[in-house]
C-alpha positions in Angstrom: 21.6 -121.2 29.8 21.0 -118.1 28.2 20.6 -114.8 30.2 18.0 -112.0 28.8 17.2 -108.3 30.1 14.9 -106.2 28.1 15.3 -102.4 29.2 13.0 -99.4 27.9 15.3 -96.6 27.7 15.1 -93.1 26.8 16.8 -91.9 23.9 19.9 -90.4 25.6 19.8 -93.4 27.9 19.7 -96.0 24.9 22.6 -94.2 23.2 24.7 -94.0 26.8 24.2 -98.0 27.4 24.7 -99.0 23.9 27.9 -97.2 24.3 28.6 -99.3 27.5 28.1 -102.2 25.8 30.3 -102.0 23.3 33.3 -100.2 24.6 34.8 -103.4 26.0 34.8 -104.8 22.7 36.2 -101.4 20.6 39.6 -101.4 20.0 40.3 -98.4 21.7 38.4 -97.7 25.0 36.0 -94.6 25.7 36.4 -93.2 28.8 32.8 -92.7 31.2 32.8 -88.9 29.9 33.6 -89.7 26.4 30.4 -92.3 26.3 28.4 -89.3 28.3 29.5 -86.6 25.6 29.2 -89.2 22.3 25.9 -90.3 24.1 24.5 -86.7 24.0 25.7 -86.2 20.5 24.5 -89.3 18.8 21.0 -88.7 20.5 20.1 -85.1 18.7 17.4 -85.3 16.2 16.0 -82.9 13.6 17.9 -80.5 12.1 20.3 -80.5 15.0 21.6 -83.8 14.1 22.5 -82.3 10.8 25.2 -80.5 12.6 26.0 -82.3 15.7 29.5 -80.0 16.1 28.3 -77.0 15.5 27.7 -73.9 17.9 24.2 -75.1 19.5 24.7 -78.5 19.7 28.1 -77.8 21.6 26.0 -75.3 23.9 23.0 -78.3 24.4 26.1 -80.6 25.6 28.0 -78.4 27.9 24.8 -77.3 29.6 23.8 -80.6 30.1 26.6 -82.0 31.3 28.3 -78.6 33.2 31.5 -78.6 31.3 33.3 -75.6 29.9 33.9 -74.7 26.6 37.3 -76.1 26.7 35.9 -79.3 28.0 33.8 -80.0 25.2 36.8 -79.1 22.8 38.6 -81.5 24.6 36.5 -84.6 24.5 35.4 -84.2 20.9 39.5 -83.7 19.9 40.0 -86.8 22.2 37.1 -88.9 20.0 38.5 -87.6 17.0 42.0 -89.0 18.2 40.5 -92.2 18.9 39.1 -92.2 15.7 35.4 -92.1 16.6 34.7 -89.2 14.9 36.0 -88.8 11.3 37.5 -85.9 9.4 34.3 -84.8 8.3 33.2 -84.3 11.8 30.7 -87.4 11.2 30.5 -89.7 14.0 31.5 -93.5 13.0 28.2 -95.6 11.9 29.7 -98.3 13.8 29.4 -96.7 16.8 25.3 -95.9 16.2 22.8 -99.1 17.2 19.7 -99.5 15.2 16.7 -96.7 15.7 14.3 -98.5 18.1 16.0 -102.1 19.5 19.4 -103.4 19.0 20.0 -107.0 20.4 23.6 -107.5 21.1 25.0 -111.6 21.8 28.4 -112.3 22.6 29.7 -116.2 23.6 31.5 -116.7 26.5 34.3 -120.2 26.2 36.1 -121.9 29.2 38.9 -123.3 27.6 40.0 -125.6 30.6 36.6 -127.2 30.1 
């Protein structure tokens, strides 16, 4: 038996579930703000997306989510410590799904069986 769900998502809601989905199977987990910051980030387009750390983008974040300017320091240092966001402020390609639909199919074994 195979069990299907097709959701239509906006483009901050695709980036926040993809980000759901995969955290179990990352090797370092994101925490529910982390995925709501990276979420936010990875979903700017334009020449925002160009500079996804910089001043505006930061401002875009915080507003959105009502966190301080410390906040957002914070969760982007704690992604970088995690190693989600590189040294050139780039977050990981891994991380990003494909533009429109990104099918995702994991097995699950009972070894008693």
């Amino acid at each position: 038996m195979i069990i299907k769900k097709t959701l239509k998502l906006s483009t901050l809601e695709y980036y926040d579930k993809h980000l759901n989905v995969i955290n179990p199977f990352l090797p370092v987990k994101l925490t529910g703000k982390e995925i709501e910051v990276l979420s936010h980030l990875m979903s700017f387009t334009g020449t925002i997306s160009e500079d996804r750390f910089g001043t505006t983008a930061r401002n875009i974040v915080k507003k959105r989510l009502n966190i301080s300017n410390a906040g957002i320091s914070n969760y982007i240092s704690s992604l970088k410590k995690k190693g989600f966001i590189n040294d050139k402020n780039e977050i990981l390609s891994i991380l990003f799904p494909n533009d429109k639909e990104q099918s995702y199919q994991f097995t699950l074994l009972n070894y008693e069986s």
